[in-house]
PyMOL Python script that loads the backbone (N, CA, C, O; Angstrom):
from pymol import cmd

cmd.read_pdbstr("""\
ATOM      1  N   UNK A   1     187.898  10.774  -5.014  1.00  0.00           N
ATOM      2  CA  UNK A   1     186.585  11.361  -5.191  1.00  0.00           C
ATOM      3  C   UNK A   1     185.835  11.234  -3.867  1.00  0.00           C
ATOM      4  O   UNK A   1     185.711  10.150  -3.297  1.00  0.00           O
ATOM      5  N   UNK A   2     185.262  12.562  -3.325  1.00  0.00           N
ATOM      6  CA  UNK A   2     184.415  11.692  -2.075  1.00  0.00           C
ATOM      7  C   UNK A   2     182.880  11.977  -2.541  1.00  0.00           C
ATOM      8  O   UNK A   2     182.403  12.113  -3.668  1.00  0.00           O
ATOM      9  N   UNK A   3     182.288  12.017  -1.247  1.00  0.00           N
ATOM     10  CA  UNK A   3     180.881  11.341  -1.110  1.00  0.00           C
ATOM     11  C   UNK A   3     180.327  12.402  -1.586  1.00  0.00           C
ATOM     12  O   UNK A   3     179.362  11.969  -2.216  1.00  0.00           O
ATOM     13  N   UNK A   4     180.346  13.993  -1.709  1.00  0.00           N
ATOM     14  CA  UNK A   4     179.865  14.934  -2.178  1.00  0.00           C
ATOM     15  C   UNK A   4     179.818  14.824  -3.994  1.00  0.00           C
ATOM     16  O   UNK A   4     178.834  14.784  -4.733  1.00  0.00           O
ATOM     17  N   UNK A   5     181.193  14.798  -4.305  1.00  0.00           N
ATOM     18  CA  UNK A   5     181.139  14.745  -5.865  1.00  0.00           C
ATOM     19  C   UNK A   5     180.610  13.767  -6.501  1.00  0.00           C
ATOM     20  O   UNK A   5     180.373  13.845  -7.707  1.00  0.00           O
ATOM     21  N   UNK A   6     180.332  12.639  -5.738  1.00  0.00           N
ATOM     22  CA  UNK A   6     180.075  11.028  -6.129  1.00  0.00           C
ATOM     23  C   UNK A   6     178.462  11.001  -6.441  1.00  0.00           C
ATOM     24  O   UNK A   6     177.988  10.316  -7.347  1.00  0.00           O
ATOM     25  N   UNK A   7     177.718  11.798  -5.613  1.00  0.00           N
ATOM     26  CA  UNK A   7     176.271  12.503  -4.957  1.00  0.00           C
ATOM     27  C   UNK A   7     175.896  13.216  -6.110  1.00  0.00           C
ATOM     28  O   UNK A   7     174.747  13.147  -6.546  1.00  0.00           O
ATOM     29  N   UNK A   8     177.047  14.106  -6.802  1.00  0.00           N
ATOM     30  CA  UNK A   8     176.666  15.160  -7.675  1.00  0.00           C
ATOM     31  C   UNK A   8     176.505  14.168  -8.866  1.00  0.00           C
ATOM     32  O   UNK A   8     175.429  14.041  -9.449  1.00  0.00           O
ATOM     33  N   UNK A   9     177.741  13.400  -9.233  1.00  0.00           N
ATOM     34  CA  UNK A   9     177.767  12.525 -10.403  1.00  0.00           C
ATOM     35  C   UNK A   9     176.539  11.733 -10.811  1.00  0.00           C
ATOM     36  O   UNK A   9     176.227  11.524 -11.983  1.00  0.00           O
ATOM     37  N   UNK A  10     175.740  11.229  -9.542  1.00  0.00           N
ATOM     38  CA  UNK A  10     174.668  10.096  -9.705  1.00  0.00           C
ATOM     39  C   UNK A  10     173.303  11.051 -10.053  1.00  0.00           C
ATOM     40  O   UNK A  10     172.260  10.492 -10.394  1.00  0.00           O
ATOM     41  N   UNK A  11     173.386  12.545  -9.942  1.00  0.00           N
ATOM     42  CA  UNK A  11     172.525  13.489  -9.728  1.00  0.00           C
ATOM     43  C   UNK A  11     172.455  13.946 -11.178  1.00  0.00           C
ATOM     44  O   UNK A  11     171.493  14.589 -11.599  1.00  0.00           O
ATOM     45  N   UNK A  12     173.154  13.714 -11.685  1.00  0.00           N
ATOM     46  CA  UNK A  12     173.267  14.071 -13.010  1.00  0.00           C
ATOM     47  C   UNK A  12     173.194  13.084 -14.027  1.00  0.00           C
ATOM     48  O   UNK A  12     172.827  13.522 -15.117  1.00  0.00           O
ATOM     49  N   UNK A  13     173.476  11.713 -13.961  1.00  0.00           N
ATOM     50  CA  UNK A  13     173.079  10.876 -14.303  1.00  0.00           C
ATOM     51  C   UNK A  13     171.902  10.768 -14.712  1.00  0.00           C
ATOM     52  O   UNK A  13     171.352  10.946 -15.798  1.00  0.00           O
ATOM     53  N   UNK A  14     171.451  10.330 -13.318  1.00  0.00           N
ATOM     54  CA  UNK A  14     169.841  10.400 -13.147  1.00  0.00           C
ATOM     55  C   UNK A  14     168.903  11.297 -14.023  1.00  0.00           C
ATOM     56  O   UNK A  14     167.911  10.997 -14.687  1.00  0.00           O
ATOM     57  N   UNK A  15     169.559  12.541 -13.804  1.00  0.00           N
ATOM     58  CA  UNK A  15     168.939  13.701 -14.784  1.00  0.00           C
ATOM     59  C   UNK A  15     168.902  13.203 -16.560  1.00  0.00           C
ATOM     60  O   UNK A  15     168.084  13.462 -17.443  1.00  0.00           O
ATOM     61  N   UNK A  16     170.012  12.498 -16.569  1.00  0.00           N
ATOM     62  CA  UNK A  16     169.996  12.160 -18.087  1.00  0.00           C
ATOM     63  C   UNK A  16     169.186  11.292 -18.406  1.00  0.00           C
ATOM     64  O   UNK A  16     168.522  11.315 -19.443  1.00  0.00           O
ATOM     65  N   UNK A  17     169.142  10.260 -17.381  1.00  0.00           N
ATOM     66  CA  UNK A  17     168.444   9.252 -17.957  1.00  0.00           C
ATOM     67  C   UNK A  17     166.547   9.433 -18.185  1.00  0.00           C
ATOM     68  O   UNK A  17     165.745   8.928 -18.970  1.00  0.00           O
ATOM     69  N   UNK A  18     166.426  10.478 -16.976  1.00  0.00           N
ATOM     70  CA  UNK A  18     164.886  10.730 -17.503  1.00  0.00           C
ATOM     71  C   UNK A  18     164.518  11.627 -18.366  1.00  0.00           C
ATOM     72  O   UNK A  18     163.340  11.888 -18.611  1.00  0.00           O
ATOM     73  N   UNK A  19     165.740  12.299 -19.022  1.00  0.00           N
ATOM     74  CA  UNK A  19     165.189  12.784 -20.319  1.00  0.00           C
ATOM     75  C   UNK A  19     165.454  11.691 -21.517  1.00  0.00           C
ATOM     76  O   UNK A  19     165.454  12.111 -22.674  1.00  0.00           O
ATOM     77  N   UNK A  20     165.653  10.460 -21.292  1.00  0.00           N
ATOM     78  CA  UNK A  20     165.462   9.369 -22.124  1.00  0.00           C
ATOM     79  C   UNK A  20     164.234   8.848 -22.083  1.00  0.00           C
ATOM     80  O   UNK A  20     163.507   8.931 -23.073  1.00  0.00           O
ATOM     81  N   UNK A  21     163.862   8.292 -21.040  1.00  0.00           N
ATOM     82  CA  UNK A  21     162.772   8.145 -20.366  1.00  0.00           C
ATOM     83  C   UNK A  21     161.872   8.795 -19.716  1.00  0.00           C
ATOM     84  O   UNK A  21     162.467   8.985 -18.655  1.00  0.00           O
ATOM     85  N   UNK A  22     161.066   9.175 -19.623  1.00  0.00           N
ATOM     86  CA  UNK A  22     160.776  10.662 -19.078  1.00  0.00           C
ATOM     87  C   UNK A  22     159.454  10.020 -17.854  1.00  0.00           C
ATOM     88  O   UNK A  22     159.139  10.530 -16.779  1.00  0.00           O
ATOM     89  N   UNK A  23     158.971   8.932 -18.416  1.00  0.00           N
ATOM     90  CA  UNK A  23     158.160   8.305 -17.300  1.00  0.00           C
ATOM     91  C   UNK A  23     158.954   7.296 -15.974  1.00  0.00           C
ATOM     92  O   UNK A  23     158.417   6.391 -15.334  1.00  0.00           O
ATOM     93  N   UNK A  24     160.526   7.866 -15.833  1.00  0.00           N
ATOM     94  CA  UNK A  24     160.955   7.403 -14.752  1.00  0.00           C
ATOM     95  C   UNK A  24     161.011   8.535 -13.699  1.00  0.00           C
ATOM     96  O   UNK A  24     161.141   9.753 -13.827  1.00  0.00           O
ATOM     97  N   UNK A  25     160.821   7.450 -12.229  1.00  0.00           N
ATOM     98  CA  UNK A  25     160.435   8.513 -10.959  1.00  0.00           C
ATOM     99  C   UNK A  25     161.846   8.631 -10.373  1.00  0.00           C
ATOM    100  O   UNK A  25     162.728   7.784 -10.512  1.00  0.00           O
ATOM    101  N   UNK A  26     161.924   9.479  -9.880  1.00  0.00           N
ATOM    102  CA  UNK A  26     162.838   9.764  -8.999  1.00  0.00           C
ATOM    103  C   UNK A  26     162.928   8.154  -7.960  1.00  0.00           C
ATOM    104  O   UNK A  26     163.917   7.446  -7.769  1.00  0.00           O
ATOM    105  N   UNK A  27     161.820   8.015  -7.557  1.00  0.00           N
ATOM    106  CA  UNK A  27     161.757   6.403  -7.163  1.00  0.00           C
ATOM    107  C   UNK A  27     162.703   5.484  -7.662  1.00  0.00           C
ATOM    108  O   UNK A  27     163.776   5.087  -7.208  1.00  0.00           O
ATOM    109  N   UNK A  28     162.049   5.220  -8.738  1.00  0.00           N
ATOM    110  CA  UNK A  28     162.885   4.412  -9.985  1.00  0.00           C
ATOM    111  C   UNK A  28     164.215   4.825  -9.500  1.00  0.00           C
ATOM    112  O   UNK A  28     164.837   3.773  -9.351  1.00  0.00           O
ATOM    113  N   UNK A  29     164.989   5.848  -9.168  1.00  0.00           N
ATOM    114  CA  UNK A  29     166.178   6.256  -9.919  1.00  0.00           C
ATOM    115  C   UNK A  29     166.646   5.669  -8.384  1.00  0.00           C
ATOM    116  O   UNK A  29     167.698   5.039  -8.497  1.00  0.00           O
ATOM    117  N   UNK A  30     166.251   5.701  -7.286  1.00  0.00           N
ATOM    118  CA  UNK A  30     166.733   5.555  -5.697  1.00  0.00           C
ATOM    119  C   UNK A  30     167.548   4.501  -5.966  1.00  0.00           C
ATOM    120  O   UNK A  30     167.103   3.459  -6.446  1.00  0.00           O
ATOM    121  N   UNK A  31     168.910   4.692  -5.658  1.00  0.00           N
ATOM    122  CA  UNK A  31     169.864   3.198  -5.843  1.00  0.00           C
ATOM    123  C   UNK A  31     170.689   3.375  -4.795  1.00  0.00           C
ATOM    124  O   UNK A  31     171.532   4.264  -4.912  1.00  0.00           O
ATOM    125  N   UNK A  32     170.637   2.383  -3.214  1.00  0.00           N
ATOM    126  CA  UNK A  32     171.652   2.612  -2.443  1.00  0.00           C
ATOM    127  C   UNK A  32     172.554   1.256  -2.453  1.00  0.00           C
ATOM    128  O   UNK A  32     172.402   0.473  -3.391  1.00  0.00           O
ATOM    129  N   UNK A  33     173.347   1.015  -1.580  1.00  0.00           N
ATOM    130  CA  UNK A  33     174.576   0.183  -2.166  1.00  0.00           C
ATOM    131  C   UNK A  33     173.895  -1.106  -1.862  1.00  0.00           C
ATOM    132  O   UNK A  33     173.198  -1.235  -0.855  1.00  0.00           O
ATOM    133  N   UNK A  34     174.161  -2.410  -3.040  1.00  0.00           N
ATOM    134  CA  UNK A  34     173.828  -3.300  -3.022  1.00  0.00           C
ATOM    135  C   UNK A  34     172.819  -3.529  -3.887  1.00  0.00           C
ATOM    136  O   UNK A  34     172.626  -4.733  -4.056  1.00  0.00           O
ATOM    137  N   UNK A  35     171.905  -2.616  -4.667  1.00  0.00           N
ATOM    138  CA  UNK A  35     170.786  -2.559  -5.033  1.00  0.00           C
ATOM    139  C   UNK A  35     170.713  -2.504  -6.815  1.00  0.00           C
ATOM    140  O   UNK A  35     169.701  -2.569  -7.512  1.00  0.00           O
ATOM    141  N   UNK A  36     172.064  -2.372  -7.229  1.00  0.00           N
ATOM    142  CA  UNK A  36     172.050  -2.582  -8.645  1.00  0.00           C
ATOM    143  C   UNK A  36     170.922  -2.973  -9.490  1.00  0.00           C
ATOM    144  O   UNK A  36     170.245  -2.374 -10.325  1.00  0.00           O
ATOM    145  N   UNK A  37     170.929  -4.645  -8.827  1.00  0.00           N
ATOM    146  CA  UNK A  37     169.789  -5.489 -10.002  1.00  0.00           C
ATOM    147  C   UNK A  37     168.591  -4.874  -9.796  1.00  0.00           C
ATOM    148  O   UNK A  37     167.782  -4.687 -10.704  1.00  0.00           O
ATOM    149  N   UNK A  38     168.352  -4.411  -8.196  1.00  0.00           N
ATOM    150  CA  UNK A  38     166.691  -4.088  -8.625  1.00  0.00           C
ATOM    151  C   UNK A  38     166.671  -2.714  -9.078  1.00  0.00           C
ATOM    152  O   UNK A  38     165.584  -2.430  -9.581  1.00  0.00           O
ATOM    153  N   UNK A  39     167.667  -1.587  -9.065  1.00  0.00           N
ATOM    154  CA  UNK A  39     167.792  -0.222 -10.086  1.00  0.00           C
ATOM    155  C   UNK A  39     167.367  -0.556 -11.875  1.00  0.00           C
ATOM    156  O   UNK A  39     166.678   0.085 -12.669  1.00  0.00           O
ATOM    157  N   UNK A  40     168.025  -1.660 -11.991  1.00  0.00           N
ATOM    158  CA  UNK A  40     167.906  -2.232 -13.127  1.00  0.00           C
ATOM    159  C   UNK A  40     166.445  -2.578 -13.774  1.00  0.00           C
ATOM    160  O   UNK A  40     165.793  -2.176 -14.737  1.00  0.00           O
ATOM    161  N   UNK A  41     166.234  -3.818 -12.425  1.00  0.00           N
ATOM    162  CA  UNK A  41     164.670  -4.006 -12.682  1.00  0.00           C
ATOM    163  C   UNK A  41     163.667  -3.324 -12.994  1.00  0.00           C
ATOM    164  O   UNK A  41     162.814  -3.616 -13.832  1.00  0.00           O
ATOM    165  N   UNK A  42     163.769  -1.757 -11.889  1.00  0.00           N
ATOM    166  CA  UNK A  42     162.924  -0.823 -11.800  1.00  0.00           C
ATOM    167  C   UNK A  42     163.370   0.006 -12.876  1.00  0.00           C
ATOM    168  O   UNK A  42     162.749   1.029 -12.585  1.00  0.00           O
ATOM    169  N   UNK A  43     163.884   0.236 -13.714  1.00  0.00           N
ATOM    170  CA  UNK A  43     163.872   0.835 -14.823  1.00  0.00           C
ATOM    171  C   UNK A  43     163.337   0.278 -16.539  1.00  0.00           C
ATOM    172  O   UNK A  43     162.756   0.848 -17.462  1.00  0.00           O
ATOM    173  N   UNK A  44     163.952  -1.265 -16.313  1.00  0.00           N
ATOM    174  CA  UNK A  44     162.940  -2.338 -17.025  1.00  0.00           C
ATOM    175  C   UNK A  44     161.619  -2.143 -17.346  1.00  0.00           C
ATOM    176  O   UNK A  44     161.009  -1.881 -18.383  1.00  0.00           O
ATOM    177  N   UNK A  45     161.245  -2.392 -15.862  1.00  0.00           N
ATOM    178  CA  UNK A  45     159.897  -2.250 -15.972  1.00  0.00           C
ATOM    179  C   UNK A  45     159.220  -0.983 -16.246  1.00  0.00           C
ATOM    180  O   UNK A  45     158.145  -1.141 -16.826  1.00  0.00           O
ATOM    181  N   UNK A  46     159.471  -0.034 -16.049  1.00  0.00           N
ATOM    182  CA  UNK A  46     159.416   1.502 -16.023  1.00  0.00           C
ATOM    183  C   UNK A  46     159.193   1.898 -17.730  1.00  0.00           C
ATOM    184  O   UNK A  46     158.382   2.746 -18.101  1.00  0.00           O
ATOM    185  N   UNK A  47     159.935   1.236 -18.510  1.00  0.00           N
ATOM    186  CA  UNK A  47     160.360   1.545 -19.859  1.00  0.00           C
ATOM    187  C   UNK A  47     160.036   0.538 -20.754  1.00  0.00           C
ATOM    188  O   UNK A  47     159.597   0.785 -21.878  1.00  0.00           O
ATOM    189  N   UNK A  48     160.268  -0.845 -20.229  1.00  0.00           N
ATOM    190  CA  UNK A  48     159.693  -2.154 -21.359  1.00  0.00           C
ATOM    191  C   UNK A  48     161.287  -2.161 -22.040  1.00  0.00           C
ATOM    192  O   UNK A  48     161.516  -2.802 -23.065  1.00  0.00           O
ATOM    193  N   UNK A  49     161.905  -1.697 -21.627  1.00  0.00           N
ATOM    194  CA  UNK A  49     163.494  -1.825 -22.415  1.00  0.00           C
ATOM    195  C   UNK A  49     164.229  -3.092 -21.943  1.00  0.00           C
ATOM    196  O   UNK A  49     163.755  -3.299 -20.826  1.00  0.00           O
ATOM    197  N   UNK A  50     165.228  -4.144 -22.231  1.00  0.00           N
ATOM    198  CA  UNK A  50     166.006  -4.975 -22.048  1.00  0.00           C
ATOM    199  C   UNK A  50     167.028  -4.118 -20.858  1.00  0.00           C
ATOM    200  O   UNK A  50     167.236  -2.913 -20.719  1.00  0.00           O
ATOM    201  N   UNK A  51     167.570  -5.388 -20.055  1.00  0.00           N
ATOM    202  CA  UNK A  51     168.342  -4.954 -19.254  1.00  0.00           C
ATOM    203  C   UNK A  51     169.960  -4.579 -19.697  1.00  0.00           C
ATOM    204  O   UNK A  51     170.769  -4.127 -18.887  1.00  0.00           O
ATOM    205  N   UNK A  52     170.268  -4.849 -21.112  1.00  0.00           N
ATOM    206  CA  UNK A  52     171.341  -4.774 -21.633  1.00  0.00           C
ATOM    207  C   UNK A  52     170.958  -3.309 -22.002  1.00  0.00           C
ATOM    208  O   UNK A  52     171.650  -2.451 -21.453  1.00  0.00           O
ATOM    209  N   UNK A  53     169.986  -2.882 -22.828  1.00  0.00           N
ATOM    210  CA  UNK A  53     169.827  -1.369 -23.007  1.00  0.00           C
ATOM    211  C   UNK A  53     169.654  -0.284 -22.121  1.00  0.00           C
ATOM    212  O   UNK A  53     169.666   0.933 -22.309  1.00  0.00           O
ATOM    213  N   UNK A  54     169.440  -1.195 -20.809  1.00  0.00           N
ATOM    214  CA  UNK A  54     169.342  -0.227 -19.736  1.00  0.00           C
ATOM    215  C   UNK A  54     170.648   0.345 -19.099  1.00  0.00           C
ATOM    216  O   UNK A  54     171.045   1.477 -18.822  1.00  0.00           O
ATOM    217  N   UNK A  55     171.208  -1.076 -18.971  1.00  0.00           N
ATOM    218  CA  UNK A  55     172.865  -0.936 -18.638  1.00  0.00           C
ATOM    219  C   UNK A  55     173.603   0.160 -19.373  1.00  0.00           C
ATOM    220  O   UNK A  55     174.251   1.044 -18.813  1.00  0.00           O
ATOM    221  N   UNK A  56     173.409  -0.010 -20.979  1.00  0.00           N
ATOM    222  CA  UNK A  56     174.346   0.962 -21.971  1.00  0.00           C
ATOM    223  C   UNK A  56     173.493   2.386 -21.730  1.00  0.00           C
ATOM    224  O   UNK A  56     174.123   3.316 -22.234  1.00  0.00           O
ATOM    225  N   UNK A  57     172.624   2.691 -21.297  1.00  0.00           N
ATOM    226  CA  UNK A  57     172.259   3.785 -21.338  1.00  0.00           C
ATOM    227  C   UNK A  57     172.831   4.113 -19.669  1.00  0.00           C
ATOM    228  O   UNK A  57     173.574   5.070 -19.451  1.00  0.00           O
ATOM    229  N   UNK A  58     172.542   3.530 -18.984  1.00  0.00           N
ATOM    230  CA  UNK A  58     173.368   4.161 -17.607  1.00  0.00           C
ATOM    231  C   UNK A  58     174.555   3.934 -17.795  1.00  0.00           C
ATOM    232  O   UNK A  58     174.889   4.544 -16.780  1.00  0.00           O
ATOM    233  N   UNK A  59     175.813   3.479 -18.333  1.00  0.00           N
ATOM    234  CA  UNK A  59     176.936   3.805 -18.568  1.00  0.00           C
ATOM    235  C   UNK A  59     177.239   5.057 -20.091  1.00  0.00           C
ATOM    236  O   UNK A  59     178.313   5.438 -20.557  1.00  0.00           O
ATOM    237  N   UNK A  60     176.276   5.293 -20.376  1.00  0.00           N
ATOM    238  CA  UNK A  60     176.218   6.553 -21.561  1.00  0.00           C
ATOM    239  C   UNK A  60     176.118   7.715 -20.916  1.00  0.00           C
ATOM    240  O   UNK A  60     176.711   8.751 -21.217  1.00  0.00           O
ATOM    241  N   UNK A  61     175.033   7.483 -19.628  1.00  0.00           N
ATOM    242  CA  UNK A  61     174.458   8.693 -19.085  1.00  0.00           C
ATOM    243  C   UNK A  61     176.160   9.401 -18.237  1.00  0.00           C
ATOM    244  O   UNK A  61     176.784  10.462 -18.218  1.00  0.00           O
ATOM    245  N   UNK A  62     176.275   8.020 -17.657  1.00  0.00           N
ATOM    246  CA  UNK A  62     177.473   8.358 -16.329  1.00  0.00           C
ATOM    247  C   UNK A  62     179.000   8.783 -17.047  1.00  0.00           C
ATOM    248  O   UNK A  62     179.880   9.476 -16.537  1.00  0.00           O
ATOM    249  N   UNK A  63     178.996   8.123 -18.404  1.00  0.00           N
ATOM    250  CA  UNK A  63     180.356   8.524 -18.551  1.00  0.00           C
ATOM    251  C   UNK A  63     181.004   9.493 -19.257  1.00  0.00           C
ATOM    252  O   UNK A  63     182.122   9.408 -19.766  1.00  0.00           O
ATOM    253  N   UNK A  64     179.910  10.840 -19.267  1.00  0.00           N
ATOM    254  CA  UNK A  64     180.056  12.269 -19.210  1.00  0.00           C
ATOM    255  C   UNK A  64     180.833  12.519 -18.084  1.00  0.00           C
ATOM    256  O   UNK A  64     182.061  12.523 -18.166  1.00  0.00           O
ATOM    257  N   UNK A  65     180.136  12.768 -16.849  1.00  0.00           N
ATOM    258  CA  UNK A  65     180.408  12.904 -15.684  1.00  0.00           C
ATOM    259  C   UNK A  65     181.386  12.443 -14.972  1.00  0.00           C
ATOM    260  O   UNK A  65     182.160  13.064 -14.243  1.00  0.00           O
ATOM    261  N   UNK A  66     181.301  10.760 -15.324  1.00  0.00           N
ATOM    262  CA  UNK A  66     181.956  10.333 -13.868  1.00  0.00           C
ATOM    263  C   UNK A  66     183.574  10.126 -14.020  1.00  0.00           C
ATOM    264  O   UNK A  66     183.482   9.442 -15.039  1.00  0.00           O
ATOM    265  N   UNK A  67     184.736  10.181 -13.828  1.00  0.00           N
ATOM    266  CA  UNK A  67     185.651   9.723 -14.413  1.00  0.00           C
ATOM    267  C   UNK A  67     186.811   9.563 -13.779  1.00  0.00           C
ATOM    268  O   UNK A  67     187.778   9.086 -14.373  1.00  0.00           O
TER     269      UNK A  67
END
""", "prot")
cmd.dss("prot")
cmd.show_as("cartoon", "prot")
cmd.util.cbc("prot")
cmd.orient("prot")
């Protein structure tokens, strides 16, 4: 997979997850490498959701897409 399709995958993701959430920013969604926990955080806080529900919803969102 390279860096183009990988780009598209997280692009679409992203897209899913703010029609879950709809008060997340594109901000919120900025995740470059290393940055997991605070993607996490910033969606936490964003939503008031647990970080376990955040997790299952970004592996719900991604595993349409990614594979």
């Amino acid at each position: 997979m390279n860096t183009l399709e990988i780009k598209g995958d997280w692009n679409i993701t992203k897209g899913k997850l703010k029609q879950r959430w709809a008060s997340l920013t594109d901000d919120d969604l900025r995740c470059t490498e290393g940055k997991h926990d605070e993607l996490l955080g910033r969606i936490q806080k964003r939503t008031g959701e647990t970080r376990e529900a955040v997790e299952k919803a970004i592996k719900e969102a991604s595993s349409c897409c990614c594979k």
